[in-house]
Backbone as ProteinMPNN parsed JSONL, in Angstrom:
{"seq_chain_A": "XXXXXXXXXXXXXXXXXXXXXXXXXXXXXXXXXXXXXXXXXXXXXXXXXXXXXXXXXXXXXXXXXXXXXXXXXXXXXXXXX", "coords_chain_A": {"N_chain_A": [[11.834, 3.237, -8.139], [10.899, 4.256, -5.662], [8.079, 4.302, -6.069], [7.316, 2.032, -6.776], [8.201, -0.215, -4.68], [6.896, 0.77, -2.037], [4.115, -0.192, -2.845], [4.275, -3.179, -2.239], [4.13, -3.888, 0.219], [1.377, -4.334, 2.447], [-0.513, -1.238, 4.042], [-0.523, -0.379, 6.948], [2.251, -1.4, 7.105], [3.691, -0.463, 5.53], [5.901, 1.783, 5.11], [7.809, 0.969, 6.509], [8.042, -1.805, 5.966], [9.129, -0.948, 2.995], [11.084, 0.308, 3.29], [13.098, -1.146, 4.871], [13.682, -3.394, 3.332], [14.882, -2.347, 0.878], [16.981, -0.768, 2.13], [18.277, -3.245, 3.094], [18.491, -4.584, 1.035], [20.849, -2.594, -0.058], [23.128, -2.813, 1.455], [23.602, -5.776, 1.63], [23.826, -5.461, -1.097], [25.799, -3.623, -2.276], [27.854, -3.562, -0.142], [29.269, -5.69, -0.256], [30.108, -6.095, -3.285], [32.27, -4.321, -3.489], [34.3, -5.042, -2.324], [34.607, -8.162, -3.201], [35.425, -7.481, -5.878], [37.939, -5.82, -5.589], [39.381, -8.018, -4.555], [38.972, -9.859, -6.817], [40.377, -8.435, -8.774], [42.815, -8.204, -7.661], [43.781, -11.412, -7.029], [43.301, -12.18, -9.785], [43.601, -10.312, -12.045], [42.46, -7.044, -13.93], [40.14, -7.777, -16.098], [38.793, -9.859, -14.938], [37.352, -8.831, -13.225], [35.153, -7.561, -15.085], [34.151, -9.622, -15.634], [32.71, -11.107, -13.529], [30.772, -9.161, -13.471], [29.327, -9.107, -15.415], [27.449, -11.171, -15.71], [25.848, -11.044, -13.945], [24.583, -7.919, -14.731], [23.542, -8.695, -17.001], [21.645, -10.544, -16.132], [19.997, -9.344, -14.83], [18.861, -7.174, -16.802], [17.922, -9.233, -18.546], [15.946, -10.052, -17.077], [13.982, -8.06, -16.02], [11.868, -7.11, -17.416], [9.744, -8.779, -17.54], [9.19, -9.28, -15.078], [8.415, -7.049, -14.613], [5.479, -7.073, -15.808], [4.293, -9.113, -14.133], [3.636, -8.203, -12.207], [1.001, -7.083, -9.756], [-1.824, -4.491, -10.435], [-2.496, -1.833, -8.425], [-3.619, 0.47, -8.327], [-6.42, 0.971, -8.336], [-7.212, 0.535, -6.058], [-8.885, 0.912, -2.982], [-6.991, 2.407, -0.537], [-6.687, 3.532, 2.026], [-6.865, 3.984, 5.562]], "CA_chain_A": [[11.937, 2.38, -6.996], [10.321, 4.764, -4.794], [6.726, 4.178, -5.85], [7.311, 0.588, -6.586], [8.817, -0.983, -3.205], [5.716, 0.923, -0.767], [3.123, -1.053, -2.969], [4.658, -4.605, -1.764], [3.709, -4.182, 1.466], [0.199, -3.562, 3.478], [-0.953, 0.127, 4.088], [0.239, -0.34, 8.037], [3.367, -1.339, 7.154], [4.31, 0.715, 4.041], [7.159, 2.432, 4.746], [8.719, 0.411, 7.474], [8.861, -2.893, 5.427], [9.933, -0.546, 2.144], [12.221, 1.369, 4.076], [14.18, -2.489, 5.239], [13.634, -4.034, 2.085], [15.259, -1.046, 0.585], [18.484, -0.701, 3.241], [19.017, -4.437, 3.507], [19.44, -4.876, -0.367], [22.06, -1.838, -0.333], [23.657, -3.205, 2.436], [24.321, -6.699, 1.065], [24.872, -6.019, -2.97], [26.459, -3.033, -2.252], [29.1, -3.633, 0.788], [30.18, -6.505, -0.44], [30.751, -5.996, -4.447], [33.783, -3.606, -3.879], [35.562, -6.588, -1.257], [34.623, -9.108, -4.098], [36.258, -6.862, -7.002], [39.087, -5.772, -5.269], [40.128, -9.601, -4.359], [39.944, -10.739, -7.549], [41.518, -8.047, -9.489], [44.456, -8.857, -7.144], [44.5, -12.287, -7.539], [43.158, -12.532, -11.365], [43.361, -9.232, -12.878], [41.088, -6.265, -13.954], [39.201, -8.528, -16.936], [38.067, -10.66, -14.118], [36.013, -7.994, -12.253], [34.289, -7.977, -15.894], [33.53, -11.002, -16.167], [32.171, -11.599, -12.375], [29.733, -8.19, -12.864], [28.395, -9.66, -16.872], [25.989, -11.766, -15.922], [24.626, -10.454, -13.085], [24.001, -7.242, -15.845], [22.78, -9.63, -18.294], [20.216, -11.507, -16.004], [18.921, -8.536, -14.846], [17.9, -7.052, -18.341], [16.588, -10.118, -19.277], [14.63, -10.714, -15.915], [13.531, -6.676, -15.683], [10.684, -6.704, -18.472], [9.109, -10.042, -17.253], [8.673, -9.021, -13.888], [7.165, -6.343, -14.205], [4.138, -7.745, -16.068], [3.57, -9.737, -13.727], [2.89, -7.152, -11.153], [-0.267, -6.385, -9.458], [-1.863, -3.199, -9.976], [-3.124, -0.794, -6.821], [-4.277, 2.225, -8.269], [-7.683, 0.916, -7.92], [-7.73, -0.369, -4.634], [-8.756, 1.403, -1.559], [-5.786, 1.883, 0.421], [-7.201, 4.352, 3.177], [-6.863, 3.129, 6.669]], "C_chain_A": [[11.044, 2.89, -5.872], [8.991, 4.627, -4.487], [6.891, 2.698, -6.439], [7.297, -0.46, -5.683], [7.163, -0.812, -2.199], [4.35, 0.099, -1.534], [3.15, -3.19, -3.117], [3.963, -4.765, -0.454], [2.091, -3.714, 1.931], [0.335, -2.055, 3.998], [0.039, 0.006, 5.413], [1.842, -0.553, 8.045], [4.363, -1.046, 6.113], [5.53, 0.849, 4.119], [7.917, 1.672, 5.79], [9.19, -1.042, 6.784], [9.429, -2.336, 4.004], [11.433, -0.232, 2.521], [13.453, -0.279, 4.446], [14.963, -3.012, 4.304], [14.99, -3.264, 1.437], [16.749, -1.155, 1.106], [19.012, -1.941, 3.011], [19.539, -4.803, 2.062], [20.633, -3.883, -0.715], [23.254, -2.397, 0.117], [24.713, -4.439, 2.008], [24.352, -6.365, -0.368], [25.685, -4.582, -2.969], [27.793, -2.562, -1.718], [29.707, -4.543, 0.221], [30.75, -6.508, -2.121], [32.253, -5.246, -4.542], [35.076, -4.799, -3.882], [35.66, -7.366, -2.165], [35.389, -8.9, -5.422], [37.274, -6.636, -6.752], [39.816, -7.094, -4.936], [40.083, -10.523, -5.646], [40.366, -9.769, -8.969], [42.933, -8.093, -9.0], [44.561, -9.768, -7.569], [44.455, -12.712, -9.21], [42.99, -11.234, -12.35], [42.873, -8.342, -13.025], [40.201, -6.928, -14.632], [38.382, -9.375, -16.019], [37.265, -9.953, -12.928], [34.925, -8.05, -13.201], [33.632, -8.914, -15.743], [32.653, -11.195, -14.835], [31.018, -10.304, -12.497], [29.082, -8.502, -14.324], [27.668, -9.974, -16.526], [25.26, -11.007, -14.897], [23.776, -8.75, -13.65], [23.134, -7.69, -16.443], [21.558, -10.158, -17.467], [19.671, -10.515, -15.723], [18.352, -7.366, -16.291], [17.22, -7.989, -18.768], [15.448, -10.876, -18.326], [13.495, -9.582, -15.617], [12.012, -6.937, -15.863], [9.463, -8.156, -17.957], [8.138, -9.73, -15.9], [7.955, -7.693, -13.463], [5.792, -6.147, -14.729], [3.728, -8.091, -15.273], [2.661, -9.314, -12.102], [1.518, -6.855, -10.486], [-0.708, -5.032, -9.751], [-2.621, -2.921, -9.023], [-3.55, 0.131, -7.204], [-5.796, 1.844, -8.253], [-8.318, 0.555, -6.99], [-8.151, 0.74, -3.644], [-7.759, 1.384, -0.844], [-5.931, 2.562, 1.81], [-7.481, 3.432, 4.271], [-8.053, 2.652, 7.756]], "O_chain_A": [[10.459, 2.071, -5.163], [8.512, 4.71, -3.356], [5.722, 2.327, -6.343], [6.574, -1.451, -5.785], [6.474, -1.741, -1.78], [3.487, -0.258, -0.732], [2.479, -4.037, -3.707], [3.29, -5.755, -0.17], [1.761, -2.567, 1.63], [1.459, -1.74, 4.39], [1.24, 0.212, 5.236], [2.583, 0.019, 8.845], [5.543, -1.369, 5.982], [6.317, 0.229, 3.404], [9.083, 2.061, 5.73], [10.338, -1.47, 6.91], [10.279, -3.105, 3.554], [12.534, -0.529, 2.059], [14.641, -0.183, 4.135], [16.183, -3.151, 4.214], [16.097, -3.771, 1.618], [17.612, -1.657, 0.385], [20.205, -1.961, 2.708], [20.677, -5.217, 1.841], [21.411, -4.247, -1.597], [24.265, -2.501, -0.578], [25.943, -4.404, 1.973], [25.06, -7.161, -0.984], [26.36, -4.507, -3.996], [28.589, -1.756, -2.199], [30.911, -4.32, 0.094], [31.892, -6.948, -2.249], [33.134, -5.477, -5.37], [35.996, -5.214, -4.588], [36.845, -7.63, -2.368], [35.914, -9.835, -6.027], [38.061, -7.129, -7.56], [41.031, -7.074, -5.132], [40.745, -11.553, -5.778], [40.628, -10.299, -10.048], [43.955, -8.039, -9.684], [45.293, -9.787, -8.559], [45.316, -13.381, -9.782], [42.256, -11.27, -13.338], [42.316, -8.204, -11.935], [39.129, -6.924, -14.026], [37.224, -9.599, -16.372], [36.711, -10.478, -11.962], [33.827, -8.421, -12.786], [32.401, -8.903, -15.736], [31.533, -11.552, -15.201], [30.223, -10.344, -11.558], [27.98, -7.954, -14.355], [26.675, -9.289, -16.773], [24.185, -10.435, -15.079], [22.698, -8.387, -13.179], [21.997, -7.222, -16.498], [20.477, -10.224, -18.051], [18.586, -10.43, -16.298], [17.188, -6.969, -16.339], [16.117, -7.859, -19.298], [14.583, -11.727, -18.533], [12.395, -9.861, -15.141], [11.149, -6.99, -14.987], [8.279, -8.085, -18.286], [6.927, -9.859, -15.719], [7.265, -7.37, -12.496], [5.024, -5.294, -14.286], [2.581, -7.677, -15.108], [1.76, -9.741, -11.38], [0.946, -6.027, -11.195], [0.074, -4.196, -9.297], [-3.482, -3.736, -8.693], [-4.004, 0.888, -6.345], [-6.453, 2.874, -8.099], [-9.515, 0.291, -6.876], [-7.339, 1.663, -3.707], [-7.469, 0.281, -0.38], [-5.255, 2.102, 2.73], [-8.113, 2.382, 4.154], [-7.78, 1.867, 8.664]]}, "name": "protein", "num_of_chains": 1, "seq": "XXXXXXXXXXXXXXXXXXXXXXXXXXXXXXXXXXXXXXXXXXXXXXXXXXXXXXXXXXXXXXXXXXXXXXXXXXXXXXXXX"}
């Protein structure tokens, strides 16, 4: 992730739009999955935390390998300011 994320952005703003990017996806898939698991193994069980964290497993294995073909590469660019 580390050397993936800083080649999204422009040289000037490298690490400040990685660095967001970065925080703001922790932020939202990470604060809120507990709140979302804990409310519905109360009202529907433990099998139903399964089932609500499957696909979002599943699409990302089968979205992983795709996307990162389609990648740009940078190691041949000039990136010097």
């Amino acid at each position: 992730m580390s050397a993936f994320l800083p080649e999204l952005f422009p040289t000037n703003t490298r690490y400040t739009g990685s660095g967001i990017a970065y925080n703001m996806a922790s932020i939202i898939g990470a604060a809120l999955t507990p709140f979302v698991a804990t409310w519905l193994a109360s009202n529907y069980g433990a099998a139903s935390v399964g089932l609500y964290l499957a696909p979002e497993l599943f699409s990302f294995q089968m979205r992983n390998p795709k996307s990162f073909k389609r990648l740009k590469k940078n190691e041949a660019k000039n990136v010097a300011m």
